[in-house]
N, C-alpha and C positions, 0 to 999 in steps of 0.2 A: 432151280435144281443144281446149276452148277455153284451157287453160292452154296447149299447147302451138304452136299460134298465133300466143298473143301474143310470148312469146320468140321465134318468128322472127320477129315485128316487129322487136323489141329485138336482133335479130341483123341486121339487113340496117341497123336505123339505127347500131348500133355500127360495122359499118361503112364506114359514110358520114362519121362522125366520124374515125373513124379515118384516113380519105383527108383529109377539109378540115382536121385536126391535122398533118397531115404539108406538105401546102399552104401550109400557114399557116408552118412553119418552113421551110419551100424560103425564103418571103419574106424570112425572121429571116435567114436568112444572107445572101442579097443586102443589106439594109442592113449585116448587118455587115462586108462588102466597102467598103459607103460612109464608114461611119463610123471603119472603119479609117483610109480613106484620106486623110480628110476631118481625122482626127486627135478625134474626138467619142467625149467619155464611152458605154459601151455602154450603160450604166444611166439611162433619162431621169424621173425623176420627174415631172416636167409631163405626158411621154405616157401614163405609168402611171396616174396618175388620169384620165384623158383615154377611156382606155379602160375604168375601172373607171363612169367614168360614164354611156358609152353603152352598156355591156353590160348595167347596169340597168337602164337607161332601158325597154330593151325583152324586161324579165322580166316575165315576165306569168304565171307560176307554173307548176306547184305549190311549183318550188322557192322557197326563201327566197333573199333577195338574200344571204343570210351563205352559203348554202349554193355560189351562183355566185361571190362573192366568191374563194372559199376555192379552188373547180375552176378560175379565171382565174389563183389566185396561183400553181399548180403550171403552167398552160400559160406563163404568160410566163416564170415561174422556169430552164423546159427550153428554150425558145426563148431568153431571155436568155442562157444559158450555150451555145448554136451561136453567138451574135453576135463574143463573144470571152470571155477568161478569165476569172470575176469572183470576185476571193475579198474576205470580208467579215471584217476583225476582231470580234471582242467582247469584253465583258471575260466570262474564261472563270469557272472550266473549263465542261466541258459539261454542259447538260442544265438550266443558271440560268438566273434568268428575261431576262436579257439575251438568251440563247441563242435560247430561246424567242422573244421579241421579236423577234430577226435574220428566226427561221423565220416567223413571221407575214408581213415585209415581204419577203424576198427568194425563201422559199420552199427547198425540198430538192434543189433543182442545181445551187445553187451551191455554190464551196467556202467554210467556213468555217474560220475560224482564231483558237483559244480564246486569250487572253493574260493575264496577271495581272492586269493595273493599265491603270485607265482612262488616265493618262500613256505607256501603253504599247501602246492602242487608237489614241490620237493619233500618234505614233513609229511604228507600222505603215503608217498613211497616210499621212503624211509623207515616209517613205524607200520611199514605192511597192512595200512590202512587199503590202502589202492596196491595191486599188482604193476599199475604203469601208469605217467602221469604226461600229458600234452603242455607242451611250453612254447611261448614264440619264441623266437630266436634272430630274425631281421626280415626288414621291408625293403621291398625291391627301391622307394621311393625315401622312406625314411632312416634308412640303415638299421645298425642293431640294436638289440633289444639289451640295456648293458644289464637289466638286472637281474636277465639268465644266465647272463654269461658271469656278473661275480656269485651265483648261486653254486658256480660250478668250481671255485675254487676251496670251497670245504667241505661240499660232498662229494662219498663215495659212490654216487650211482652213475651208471652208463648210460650213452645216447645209444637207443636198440634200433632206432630208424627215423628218418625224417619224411615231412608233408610240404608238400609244396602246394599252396591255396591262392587261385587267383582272386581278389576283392574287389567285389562288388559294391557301393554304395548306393543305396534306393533312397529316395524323400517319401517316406511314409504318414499316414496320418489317419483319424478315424472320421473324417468328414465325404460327403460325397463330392462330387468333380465342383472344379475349380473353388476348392473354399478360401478363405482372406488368411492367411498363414502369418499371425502377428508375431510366431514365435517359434526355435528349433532347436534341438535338442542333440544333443551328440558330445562324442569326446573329443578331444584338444585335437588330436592325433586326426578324426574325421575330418574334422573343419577343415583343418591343413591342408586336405588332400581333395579337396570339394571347393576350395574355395572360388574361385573363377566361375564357377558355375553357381553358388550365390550371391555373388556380385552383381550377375547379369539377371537373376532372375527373380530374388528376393532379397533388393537390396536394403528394403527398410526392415526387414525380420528380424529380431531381437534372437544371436548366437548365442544358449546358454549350457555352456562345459559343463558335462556329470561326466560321474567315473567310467559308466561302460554305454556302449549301443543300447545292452537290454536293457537300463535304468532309462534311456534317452525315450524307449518304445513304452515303457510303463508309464514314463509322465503323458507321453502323448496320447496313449491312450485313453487317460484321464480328463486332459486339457480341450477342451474345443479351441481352433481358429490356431492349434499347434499343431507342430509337424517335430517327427526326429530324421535323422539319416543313420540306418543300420541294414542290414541282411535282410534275406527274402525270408528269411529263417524264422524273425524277429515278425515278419509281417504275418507269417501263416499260425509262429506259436503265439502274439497276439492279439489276432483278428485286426488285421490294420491295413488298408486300401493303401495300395501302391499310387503313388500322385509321380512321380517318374522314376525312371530306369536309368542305372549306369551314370551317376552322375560326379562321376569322381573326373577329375581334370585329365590325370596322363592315362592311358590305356597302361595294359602291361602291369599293373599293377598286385604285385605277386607277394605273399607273405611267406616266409618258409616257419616251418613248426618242428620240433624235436620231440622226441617221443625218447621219455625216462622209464630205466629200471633198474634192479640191481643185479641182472647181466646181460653178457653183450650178446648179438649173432655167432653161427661160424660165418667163413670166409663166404661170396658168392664169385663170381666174375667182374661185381661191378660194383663198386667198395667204394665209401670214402672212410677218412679217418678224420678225427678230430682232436687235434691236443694245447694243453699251454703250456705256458714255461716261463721263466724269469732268467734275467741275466746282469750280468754286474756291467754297473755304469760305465763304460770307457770306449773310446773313440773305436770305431768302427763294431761293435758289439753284436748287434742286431745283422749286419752284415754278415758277421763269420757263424752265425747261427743259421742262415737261411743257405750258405755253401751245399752242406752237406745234402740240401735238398736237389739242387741243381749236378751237384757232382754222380746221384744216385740216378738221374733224368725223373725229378717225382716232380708232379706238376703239383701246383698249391694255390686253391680255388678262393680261396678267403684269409686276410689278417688282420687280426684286431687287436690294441692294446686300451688297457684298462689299470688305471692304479689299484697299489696292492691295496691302501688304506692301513698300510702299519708304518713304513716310512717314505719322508716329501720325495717325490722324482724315480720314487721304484714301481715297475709296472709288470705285470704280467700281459704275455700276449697270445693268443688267443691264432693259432689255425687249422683249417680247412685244407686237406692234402687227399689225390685220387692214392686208392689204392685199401688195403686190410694191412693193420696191423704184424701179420703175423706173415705176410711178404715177404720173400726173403728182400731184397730191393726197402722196402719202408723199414723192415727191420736192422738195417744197417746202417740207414740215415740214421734213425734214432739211435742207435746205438752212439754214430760219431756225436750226436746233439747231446748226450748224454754228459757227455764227457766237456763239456762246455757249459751247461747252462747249469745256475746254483738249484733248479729246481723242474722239473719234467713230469707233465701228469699225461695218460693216455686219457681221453674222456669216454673214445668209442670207436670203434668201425662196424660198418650198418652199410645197407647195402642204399644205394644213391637212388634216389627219387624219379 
């Protein structure tokens, strides 16, 4: 009796959710009336964390804040997609950890749209194919990604927010427990970060490089007495037995992803910025570029330089600084940086992960 009870509790509050979830998307559509009209991105980054912060604010458990985190990413996911259409490039196929990354940020209502080549994540957004495209950008263990980062020297589109994605490695396969694993499947990039762990465990297994995880999961799907190493993702969207868990060498193992479009957030409380620049070759160069950082107190989270590929020994470099754009504080570094360097692109500020 007392079990039975409590379920009609859990029955008159479901609902009540159910009624303020449908409330709550009567609203989604009236902005999306405005925002149509008004001509504004449906997607806002700035409110998104805006509301990820006050919903925490006033959790007070049992749930865990990941746990609400995760039931807010699917209510704004279904209510963003009443606002208007939103399809997200990645670079595909499906079920890779970019994919994965999309679903963390955007969630399962929207449409998504797998594509080959990060050049080809950019070119969707661009030609207003996709509203906004997911890109890697660096590994916590690998560094960066350089061919997002020269992607971003001749387009026009903005970073509107970033993902931070811890990676998993699983040895997947479609046989049942302990089958003779003559063979595995993965990219370059996988092996690398798993290696130690088939050293000790499959050390006569034949390692053979394809381009992504999901190719790695399609052959092994195929293959008897093979195995690939890819996501849980890859195991559930191919029907494929998990043969171990977590098999990647260092822990900690964290990808950050970029999320493109052609505009930016407004400001939040807790901002990074993103930009490059070039500068002419001479002694202390790179040094009197990064003053203006230090003299403004702006701390600067990532640098990277990359050749331009127009002339030998000229580089553009690539950083990561706390703070929005439109700062007064950032807006005065840049301004002195301005005045120094032959070349200055703003790429974004979004609010920090």
């Amino acid at each position: 009796m007392e079990l039975a009870r409590l379920r009609k509790q859990i029955d008159e509050i479901d609902k009540k959710i159910i009624e303020t979830l449908n409330k709550r998307a009567g609203l989604s559509l009236k902005i999306g009336k405005i925002k149509r009209k008004s001509k504004l991105s449906v997607y806002s980054p700035d409110r998104e964390s805006d509301v990820y912060e006050k919903v925490l604010k006033r959790n007070d458990g049992p749930l865990t804040n990941e746990s609400i985190t995760a039931i807010y990413r699917e209510v704004m996911s279904g209510t963003l997609s009443l606002e208007g259409p939103v399809r997200v490039a990645y670079l595909g196929p499906a079920a890779t950890f970019t994919h994965l990354a999309s679903i963390k940020k955007f969630g399962s209502s929207v449409e998504y749209v797998p594509v080959n080549s990060i050049t080809e994540v950019f070119q969707e957004v661009e030609k207003g194919r996709a509203e906004y495209g997911v890109v890697p950008i660096e590994n916590s263990i690998e560094g960066a990604v350089s061919h997002t980062l020269d992607m971003f020297i001749d387009s026009d589109l903005k970073i509107c927010s970033e993902i931070s994605l811890e990676i998993s490695h699983n040895l997947l396969g479609r046989a049942g427990k302990n089958p003779k694993i003559r063979k595995v499947y993965s990219n370059p990039q996988v092996f690398g970060q798993c290696r130690i762990w088939l050293e000790a465990n499959l050390p006569k297994a034949e390692l053979i490089e394809v381009s992504s995880t999901t190719r790695a999961a399609e052959l092994a799907k195929k293959e008897p007495n093979s195995a690939c190493i890819a996501s849980k993702l890859a195991a559930d969207y191919y029907g494929l037995k998990v043969y171990a868990k977590s098999i990647e060498d260092y822990s900690h193992n964290v990808t950050r992803f970029l999320v493109i479009g052609k505009t930016g957030p407004n400001p939040t409380n807790n901002d990074k910025t993103s930009i490059m620049f070039s500068i002419k070759d001479r002694l202390g160069a790179l040094h009197d570029m990064l003053v203006p950082f230090k003299k403004n107190r702006i701390n600067l989270t990532k640098i990277e330089s990359r050749p331009s590929k127009r002339r030998a020994w000229d580089y553009y470099f690539f950083v990561d600084l706390e703070g929005h754009y439109k700062d007064t504080k950032v807006k005065k570094a840049l301004m002195e940086l301005k005045k120094q360097a032959t070349f200055i692109k703003i790429l974004g500020s979004y609010p920090v992960c």
